[in-house]
Every structure is written in structure tokens, then in C-alpha cells.
N, C-alpha and C positions, 0 to 999 in steps of 0.2 A: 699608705701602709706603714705600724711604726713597726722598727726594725729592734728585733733583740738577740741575745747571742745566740737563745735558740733557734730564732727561726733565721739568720744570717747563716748558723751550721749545717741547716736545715738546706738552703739556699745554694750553699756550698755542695754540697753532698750530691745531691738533684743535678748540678749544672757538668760535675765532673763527670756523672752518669751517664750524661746525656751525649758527652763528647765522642761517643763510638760510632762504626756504622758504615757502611760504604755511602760514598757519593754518588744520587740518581743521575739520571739525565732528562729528567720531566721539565716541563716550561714554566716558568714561576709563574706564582698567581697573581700578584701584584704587579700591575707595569704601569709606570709616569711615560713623561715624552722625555725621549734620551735620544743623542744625537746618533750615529754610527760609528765614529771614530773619536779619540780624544786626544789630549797632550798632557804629557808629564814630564817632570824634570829627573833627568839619565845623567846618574855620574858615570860618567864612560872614562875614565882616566880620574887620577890624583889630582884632584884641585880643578877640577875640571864638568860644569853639570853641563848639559846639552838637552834643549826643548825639544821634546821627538812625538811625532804623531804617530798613533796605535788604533786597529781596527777597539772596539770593543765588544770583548766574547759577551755569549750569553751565557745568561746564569744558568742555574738549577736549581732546583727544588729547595737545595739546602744553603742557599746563597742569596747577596744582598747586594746588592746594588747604589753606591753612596755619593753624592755629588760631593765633592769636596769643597768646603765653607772657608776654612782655613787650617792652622796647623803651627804648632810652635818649632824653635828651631833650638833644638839640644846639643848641648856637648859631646852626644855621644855622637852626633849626624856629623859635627865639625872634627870629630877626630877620625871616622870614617873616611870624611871627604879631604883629611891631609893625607892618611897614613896608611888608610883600608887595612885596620886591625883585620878587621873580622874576613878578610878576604873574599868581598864579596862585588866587587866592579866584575861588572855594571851592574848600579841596582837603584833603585827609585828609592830614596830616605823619607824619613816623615814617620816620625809614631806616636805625635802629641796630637794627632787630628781629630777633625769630626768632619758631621757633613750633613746632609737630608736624604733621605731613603729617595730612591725614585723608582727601582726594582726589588720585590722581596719573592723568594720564592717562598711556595705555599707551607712548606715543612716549618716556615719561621714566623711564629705567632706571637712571640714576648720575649722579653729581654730576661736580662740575668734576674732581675729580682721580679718577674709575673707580670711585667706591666707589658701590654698592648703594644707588638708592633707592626707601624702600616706605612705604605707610601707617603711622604712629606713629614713624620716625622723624624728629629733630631738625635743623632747618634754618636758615644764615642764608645772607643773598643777599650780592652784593657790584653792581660794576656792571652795566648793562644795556644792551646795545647794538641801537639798533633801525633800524642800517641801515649802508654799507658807504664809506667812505673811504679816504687812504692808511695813516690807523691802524691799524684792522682789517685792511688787506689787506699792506701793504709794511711797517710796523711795528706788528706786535701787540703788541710789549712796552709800547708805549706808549697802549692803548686808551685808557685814561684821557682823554690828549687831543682824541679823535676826537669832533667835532660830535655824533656822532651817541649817544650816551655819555647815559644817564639811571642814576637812583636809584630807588628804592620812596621814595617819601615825597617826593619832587617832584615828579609827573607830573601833568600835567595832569586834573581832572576829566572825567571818561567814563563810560559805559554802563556800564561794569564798577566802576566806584564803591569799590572794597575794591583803593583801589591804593596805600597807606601802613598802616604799622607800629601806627598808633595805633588799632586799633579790635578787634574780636573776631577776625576773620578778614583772610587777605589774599590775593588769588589773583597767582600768578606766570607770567608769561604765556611766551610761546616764547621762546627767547634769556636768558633768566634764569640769570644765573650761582648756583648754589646749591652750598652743600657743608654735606655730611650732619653735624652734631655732635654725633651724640646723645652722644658720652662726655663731652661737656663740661656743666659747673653752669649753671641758667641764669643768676646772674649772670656766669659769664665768656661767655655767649653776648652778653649783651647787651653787653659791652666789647668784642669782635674786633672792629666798625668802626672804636672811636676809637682805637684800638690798633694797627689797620691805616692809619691816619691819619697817627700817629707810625712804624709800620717804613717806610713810604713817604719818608716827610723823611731820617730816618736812613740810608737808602738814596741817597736823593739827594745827600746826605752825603758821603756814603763815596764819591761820584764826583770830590771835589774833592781826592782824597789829604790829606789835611789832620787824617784822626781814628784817634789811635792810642792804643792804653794810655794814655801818660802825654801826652795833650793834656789838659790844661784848658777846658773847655768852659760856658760861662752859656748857661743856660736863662732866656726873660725872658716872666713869665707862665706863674701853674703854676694854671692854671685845668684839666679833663681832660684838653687836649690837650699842654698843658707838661706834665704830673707822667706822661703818659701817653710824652711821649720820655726823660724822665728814667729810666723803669722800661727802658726800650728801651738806652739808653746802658749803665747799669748792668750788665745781661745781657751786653753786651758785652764787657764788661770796661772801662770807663771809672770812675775811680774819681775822678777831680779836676771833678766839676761845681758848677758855683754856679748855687742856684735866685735868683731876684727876682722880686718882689711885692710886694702891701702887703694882706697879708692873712693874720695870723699861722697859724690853720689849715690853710692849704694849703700854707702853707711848712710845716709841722709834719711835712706827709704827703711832703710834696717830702723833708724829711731821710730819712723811712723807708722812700722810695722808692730812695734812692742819694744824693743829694745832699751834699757833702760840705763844704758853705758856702752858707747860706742869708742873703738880704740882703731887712730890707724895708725901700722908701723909703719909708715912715714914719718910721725912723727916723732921719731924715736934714735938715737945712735945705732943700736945695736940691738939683739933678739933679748938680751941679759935685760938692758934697758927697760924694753918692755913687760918683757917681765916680772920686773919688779914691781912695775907699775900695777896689773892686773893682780899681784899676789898681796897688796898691799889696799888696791880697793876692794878685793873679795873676804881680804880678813882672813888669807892663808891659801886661798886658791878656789879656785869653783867646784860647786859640787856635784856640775855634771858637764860633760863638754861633746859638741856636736863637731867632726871634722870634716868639713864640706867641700874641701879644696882638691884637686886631682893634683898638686904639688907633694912630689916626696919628703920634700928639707916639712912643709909643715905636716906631715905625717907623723913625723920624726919630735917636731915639736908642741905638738897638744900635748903628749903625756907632763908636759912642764907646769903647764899652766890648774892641771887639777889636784885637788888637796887628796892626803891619804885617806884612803875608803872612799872616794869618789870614783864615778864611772865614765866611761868613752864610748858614746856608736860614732864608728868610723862609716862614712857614705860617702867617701872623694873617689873612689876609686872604681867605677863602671869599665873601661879600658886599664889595661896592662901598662901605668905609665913610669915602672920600676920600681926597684925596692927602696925601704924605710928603711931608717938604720933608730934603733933604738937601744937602751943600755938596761936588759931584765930585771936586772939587780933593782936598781935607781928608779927607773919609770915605771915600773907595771910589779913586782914582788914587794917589795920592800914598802911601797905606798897602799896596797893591796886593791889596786886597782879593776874592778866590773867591767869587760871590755867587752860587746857586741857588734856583730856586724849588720850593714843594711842591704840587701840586693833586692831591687828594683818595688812589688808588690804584689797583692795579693786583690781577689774580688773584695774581700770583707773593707779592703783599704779603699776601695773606690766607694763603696756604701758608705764607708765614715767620711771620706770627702765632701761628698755631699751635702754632709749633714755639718759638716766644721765651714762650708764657705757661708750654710744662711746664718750660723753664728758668725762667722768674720765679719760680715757685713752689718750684722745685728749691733757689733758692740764697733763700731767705726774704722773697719781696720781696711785701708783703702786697697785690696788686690788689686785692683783693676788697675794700678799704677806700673805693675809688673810690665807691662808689654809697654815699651818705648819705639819701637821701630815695624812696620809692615810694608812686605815687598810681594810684587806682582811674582803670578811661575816664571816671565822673562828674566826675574832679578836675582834669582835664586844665589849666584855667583858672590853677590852684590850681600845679599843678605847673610853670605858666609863667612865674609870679607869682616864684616861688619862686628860679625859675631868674634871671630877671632881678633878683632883690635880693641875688644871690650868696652866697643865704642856706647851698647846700649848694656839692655839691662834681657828682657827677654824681647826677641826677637824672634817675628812672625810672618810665612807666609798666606796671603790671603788672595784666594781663589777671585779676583776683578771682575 
């Protein structure tokens, strides 16, 4: 199917429609061999997950049944599992997953963009909408923002217990945005969220007129979500980016990502230091800059690094991890600065994923280097540990 705005709006429009309705209790049409009970990993305390075994309900009619393949491990799972922003212990994490159908019930015949779904094939979800505002109803393009707007892997704990990425199984319940992958590897299954994370930004981007061929653009923070707009730019064709960090490896994968001047403030005195530095190779400042980091102090300091009339999407900030202090005058008036925000995505942004990893891979741009570390459900502890000492780069559980 090739995909164009109309029929992607077309797409959109269709799938929000379709999100009403009460839940039957008929017996799905589709059924693989599926055990009786499973295991998932239970944050049941701060810092704390625990492997617990759970009968498994059956489905309905309007529900899916999904053996879990694997599952990437986000900052937003790791800041749940210090801090439980979102108040939600005890709860099963996991929202970059996939998996392989093994129960479908009969109401669910295709996925988000009409393509065929049946038992064994491959699945990843995007948003979930579990009820109707002006998002959903007057602007779908922008679901994203609608209250009403959930994830696999932050839902609150319930009866149905197998509602995050992180365990054997995961049941997908009505309104579940799914789209069928089986032609994809499952590690690039497990990158189309954070992936989708960055076409989102870069989208949001591109609303500000501001990014062409030959913009110059810093990337600040190339943790998955930086290196994951950098691969995003690049496909574009953006060839003048500058990554920043202080962490030679991930600046290493930033060069081979696209990068085209990599800067770590390690090597530098002081923030002035560096700065001088980047204001001196961009030829007055960049002229668009991406802030990828959940640190306030560099929150505070992108506005430095971009030239007047240049623009900012800020996308560090998924958790509440405090305020920026910025100077309106100086940073953002006086330079006249385009400033956007990014929250999380949209379907249309999973469609263009798609479609940007057979170009990433087309023009040599190695993702599949992303994932550096995978841990068994036993290891989950392990794999959070890991994740917080910034010891890899992305970090995966994969179902053994």
C-alpha cells in the first residue's frame, strides 16, 4: 500500500471512529497453543520488580492475545521504577514491545493501516485511546494530546494483569492501535517506538520552516532518543549536524549515525568554553537545535547554542524532572527564537517509521547498533541497573 497524506488522514479518521463501543464477551475466533498461566515482571516497590505468576484471562471478541518477543527499556520505565512519578505501583512496565499473535478475537481482522490480522503474525502497538474528547473527535491528527490517550506499559494495574511489554504475554484490549510487522527483524520491532519518538519531533520540526539541506543543526544528548533524531535527520538529508554529550561511545555511534561534528563537554573547562567552541564552528550558532536530555541545567542551556531566528523542539522532558531557568530577554525574544514542543506520537508517525528505517538502512545507517545489552524477565532488576549507570546505549528485554 503506498501511503499518502490523504489516505494516512483517511487512516486516521477510520481508526478514531472505530475506537467506541462496549466490550462483548464472545470467544475469539483465532486461538494458537497458549499455556494457562504466565509470568511477568511486577514492580511492586521503588527499585524493586518481582517475577509473579498470573492465571491468563481469556479474551473477547474485541481482544488480542500476544506472546511477548521482546521489548525495549526506556527512561520513562527507569524513572517509574526509581521514583513512581506516575503513581502507579504495582504495575508491569514495558511500552516499546512487540510480540506474535497467538489469540485474536473475531471483531479484529487488520490492523491500523488494513493490512490482515491473524494468529502468528507480528505485532507492535502505538497509542491507546480509552475514550473521546476534542482530540479524538475534532482533531485526530493530534490524538497524542487527548486526556484520554494511554500506553501498554503505564496502565494502571487490573484484573487483566498482562498490560505491559515486560512479561511472557500481553493482552491488547479494544481500541488498541496495532500494526502487523511481521516483515520486520525483531530488533528493529523493538526500536519503531523510540524511533517514532524522534519522527514525531522531527515533524514537529519541520512545522517551524527552519530545516532544510543545508541547516546546521545540534543534537544535545545522544542517549536513544538523540542518536535515534540524528538517524531521523540524516535520512532526510541533513548532513550539517553536531551531536553533544559527554560520553565518548555514544558520540562514536552519533558519528555513524550522521553526525557530522561530534562535541563532548568533557573536553572542555567550562559550559562558556564550549560554547565558544560550537558558536565558532557553526559560524554564529546552529540553526536548529534538538534538546534530548531530561537534565534541567541543559534545558537552560540550548537556547545558547542557537543563532538568531533559529529554532528549538525540546523533547527531554517526558517526567516532571523540574524547572529551567532561562533569561526571555537574551534566549528566546531578543534572538527571536521558533520554539516547539514534542510529546510522545501519533499513528501517522508510526506509518512514516516505517517507511524512514527501509531508507536508514537503504543509505548505510547502521540502527541495529542501538541495542547493546538484553536481559532474560529474571534480569529485569539487572537490566534497570544497567540502564541507570548508562552503562549501554539501548537496553532490552527479550522474552528466552
Amino acid at each position: 500500500m503506498e501511503y499518502t497524506t490523504n489516505n494516512i488522514e483517511a487512516i486516521v479518521a477510520e481508526v478514531i471512529k472505530s475506537l467506541q463501543g462496549e466490550v462483548s464477551t464472545a470467544s475469539p475466533a483465532q486461538t494458537g497453543a497458549t499455556p494457562k498461566e504466565a509470568r511477568c515482571a511486577y514492580l511492586t516497590a521503588k527499585e524493586k520488580i518481582e517475577v509473579k505468576t498470573y492465571p491468563i484471562p481469556e479474551i473477547n471478541e474485541d481482544e488480542v492475545l500476544v506472546k511477548v518477543e521482546g521489548c525495549g527499556v526506556c527512561g520513562t520505565d527507569v524513572h517509574e521504577y526509581k521514583n513512581d512519578p506516575f503513581g502507579l505501583i504495582p504495575v508491569v512496565l514495558g511500552h516499546e514491545g512487540t510480540g506474535e499473535i497467538v489469540k485474536i478475537g473475531k471483531n479484529v481482522t487488520k490492523d491500523m493501516v488494513g493490512k490482515p490480522l491473524k494468529v502468528g503474525d507480528k505485532v507492535v502497538t502505538c497509542v491507546t485511546l480509552t475514550g473521546d474528547d476534542e482530540y479524538t473527535t475534532i482533531k485526530p491528527e493530534k490524538a497524542n494530546l487527548s486526556s484520554n490517550m494511554d500506553v501498554y506499559g503505564l496502565l494502571p494495574d487490573d484484573a487483566y494483569r498482562f498490560n505491559g511489554w515486560f512479561g511472557e504475554y500481553i493482552i491488547l484490549r479494544k481500541g488498541s492501535s496495532i500494526f502487523n510487522v511481521s516483515d520486520l527483524s525483531l530488533d528493529d520491532r523493538i526500536l519503531v517506538e523510540p524511533f517514532a519518538v524522534a519522527m514525531h519531533a522531527v515533524e514537529r520540526a519541520k512545522t517551524t520552516n527552519l530545516l532544510s539541506f543545508g541547516s546546521k543543526v545540534l543534537v544535545q544528548g545522544c542517549g536513544p532518543i538523540g542518536l535515534t533524531v540524528i538517524a531521523v535527520l540524516r535520512t532526510m538529508g541533513i548532513q550539517n549536524i553536531i551531536a553533544v554529550d559527554g560520553d565518548s561511545q555514544r558520540l562514536g555511534l552519533a558519528k555513524e549515525f550522521g553526525a557530522d561534528l561530534t562535541v563532548n563537554f568533557k573536553d572542555f573547562k567550562d559550559f562558556d568554553a564550549m560554547l565558544a567552541f560550537v558558536t565558532e564552528q557553526t559560524n554564529g550558532g546552529a540553526d536548529f537545535a534538538f534538546q534530548c536530555t531530561g537534565a534541567p541545567a541543559a534545558a537552560s542551556n540550548i537556547y545558547k547554542f542557537i543563532r538568531r531566528g533559529g529554532g528549538l523542539c525540546e523533547l527531554g522532558f517526558f517526567v516532571n524532572n523540574g524547572d529551567a531557568t532561562i533569561n526571555p530577554h537574551f534566549d528566546l525574544c531578543q534572538k527571536e527564537i521558533t520554539l516547539v514542543g514534542s510529546w510522545v506520537y501519533t499513528y501517522r508517525d508510526y506509518i512514516n517509521t516505517f517507511e524512514f528505517m527501509k531508507r536508514a538502512k537503504g543509505i548505510g545507517v547502521p540502527i541495529h547498533k542501538l541495542i547493546t545489552h538484553r536481559f532474560g524477565l529474571d534480569e529485569m532488576n539487572e537490566a534497570m541497573a544497567v540502564n541507570m549507570k548508562q552503562a549501554g546505549i539501548k537496553i532490552a528485554y527479550i522474552n528466552k
